[in-house]
C-alpha positions, 0 to 999 in steps of 0.5 A: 267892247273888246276890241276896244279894251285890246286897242284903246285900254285906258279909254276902256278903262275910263269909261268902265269897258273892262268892269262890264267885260268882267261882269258879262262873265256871268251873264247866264244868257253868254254862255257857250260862244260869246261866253268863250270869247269874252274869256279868251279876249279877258285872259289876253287882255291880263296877259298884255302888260301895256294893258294889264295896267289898266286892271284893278283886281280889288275892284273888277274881281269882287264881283266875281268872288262875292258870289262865293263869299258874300254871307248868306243872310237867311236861314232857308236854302233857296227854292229849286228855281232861284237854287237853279240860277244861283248854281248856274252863275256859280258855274260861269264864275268858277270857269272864269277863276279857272281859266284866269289861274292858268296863266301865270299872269291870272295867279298874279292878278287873283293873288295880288288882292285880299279880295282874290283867291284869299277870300275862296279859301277865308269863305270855306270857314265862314258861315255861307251854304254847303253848295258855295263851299262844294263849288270853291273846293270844285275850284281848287279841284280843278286847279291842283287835278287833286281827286278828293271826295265832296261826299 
C-alpha cells in the first residue's frame, strides 16, 4: 500500500489507499517496525508536493484527532482493561501528531484545517476526560521541549 500511495497517488487516493495509510496509524497490532514505517512512508508522502495534493486533512485527520476530542457521553471513567486500550491508541496517534509537526509541510497540513491542531487546543476547554486532555498537553510538550508540571 505504500508503495502505491509513492508512485501511483491519485490512484491510491481514489481508491482510499491514503485514508487506510492513516488509519493503520493507530492499529494497536503495528506497533514497532511496521508502525515505523508506515509513519516514515506517510510523512514522505506529506512532504512530496506531487503527492500532497492528494491529501485531504479535514477528512484523513479526523480520525486521528477525534480520539482526543470526540466527547465523552458517560459518566464513569472506563474500566482498567478498555482504559488500557484507549491510553494504548491515544499513544500511537500523539506519535503521529508528533511526528507529522516536525516537518514544516506536517504544521502545514495540521494547521490547514479547523479539524487539526485546532480542535487539540479547543478540546482542553471542553468537557472530555483528565487522561485526553494529560496526553494533548503531553502533545504539546513534546512539540515545544517546554517542562511544565501535569501533576
Amino acid at each position: 500500500m505504500i508503495e502505491m500511495c509513492s508512485r501511483t497517488p491519485k490512484t491510491a487516493a481514489h481508491v482510499g489507499a491514503i485514508k487506510e495509510l492513516i488509519e493503520r496509524l493507530l492499529d494497536l497490532s503495528l506497533e514497532g517496525y511496521r508502525y515505523e514505517r508506515i509513519s516514515h512512508a506517510l510523512m514522505l508522502l506529506i512532504n512530496d508536493p506531487k503527492i500532497r495534493v492528494y491529501f485531504r486533512p479535514a477528512v484523513e485527520l479526523n480520525k486521528i484527532f477525534a480520539i482526543f476530542t470526540r466527547a465523552d457521553g458517560v459518566d464513569k471513567d472506563p474500566k482498567k482493561p478498555v482504559l488500557d486500550k484507549i491510553e494504548a491508541v491515544q499513544k500511537l496517534a500523539q506519535n503521529a501528531i508528533v511526528n507529522m509537526l516536525r516537518s514544516w509541510q506536517g504544521v502545514i497540513y495540521l494547521t490547514s484545517s479547523a479539524m487539526g491542531l485546532q480542535s487539540l487546543v479547543e478540546a482542553l476547554n471542553q468537557p472530555i476526560r483528565l487522561y485526553k486532555k494529560r496526553v494533548i498537553l503531553e502533545i504539546f510538550i513534546e512539540i515545544f521541549n517546554v517542562p511544565i508540571y501535569l501533576g
